[in-house]
Wavefront OBJ file of the C-alpha trace (Angstrom):
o trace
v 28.347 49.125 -7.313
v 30.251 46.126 -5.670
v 28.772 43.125 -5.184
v 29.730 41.189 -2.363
v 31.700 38.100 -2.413
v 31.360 35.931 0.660
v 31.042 32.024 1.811
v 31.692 29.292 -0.635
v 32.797 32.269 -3.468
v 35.393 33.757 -1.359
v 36.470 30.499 -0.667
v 37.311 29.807 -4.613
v 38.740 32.879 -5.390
v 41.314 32.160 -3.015
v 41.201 28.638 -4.000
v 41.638 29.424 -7.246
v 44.603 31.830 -7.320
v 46.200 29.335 -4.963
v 46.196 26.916 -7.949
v 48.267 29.224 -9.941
v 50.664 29.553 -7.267
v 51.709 29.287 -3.558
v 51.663 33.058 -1.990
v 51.526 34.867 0.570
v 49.027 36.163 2.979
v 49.580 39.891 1.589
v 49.847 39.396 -1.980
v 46.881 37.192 -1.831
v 44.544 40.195 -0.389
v 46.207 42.290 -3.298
v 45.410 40.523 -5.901
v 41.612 39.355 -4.821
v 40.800 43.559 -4.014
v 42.006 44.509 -7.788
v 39.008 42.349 -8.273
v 36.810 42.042 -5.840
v 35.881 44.649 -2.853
v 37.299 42.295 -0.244
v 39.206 43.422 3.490
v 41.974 41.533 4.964
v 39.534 41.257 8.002
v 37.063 39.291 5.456
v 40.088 37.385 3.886
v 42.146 35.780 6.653
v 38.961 33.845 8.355
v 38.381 32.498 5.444
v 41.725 31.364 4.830
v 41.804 29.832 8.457
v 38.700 27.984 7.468
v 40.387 26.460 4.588
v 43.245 25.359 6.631
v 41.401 24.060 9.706
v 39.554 22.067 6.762
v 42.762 21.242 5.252
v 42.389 22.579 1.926
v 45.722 24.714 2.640
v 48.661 24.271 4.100
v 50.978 27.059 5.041
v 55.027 27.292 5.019
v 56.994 29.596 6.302
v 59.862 31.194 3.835
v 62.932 33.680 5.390
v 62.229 37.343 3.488
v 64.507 40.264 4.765
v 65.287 38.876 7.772
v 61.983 37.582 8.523
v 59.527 35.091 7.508
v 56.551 35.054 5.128
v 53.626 32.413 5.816
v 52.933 30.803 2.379
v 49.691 29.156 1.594
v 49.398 25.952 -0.862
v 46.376 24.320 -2.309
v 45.938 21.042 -1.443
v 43.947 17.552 -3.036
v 41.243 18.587 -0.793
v 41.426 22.138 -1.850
v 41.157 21.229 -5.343
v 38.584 19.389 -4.697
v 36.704 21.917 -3.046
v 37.663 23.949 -5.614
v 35.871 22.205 -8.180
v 32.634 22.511 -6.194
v 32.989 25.802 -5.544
v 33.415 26.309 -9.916
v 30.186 23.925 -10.201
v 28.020 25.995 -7.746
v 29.129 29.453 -9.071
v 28.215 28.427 -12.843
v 24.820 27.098 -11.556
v 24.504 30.140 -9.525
v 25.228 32.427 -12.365
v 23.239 30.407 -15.019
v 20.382 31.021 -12.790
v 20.857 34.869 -12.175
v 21.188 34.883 -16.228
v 18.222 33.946 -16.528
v 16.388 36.848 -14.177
v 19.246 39.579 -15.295
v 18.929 38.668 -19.325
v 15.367 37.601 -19.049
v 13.641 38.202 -22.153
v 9.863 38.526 -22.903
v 8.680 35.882 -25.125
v 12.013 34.226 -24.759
v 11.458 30.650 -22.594
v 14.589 29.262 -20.846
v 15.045 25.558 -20.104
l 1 2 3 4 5 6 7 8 9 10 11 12 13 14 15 16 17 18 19 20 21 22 23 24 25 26 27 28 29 30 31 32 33 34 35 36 37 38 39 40 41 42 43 44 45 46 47 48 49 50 51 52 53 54 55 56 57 58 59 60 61 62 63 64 65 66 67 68 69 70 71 72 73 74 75 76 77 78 79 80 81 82 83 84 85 86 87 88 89 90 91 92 93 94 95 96 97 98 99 100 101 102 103 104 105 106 107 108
């Protein structure tokens, strides 16, 4: 089973491997499908969306004769990139709660 990551969660994963380190458009898709079960059609919107809303930038570097497009958090991104931690542990404290619910047990 593979649960779907989409909107505002998408949005941190690639937020937050961005805050490791500036990479590239391919590597970036790698590493977020050894995790998650994520396209490059799903990915690349969503990394336009976070440019257009300036959370990214991109650079160009020469590789091989050619150039890679880079992608770099930025204050904004960070920003959004605490949000995006703050929703997903409400989200997830909340889906505890039904997933490890316990009879007897009161949460809150």
């Amino acid at each position: 089973m593979a649960i779907q990551a989409t909107g505002i969660l998408m949005e941190g994963c690639v937020l937050a491997f961005l805050e490791r380190e500036d990479t590239y458009g391919y590597i970036l898709t790698q590493k977020l499908k050894e995790t998650l079960a994520v396209s490059e059609s799903t990915l690349y919107p969503v990394m336009r969306r976070l440019q257009t809303d300036k959370c990214l930038t991109v650079y160009d570097m020469p590789h091989n004769g050619r150039n890679r497009r880079y992608y770099r958090i930025t204050k904004q991104g960070a920003e959004r990139l605490n949000v995006c931690k703050k929703e997903w542990n409400d989200f997830k404290e909340e889906v505890d709660k039904i997933i490890f619910y316990k009879e007897g047990h009161t949460n809150g």
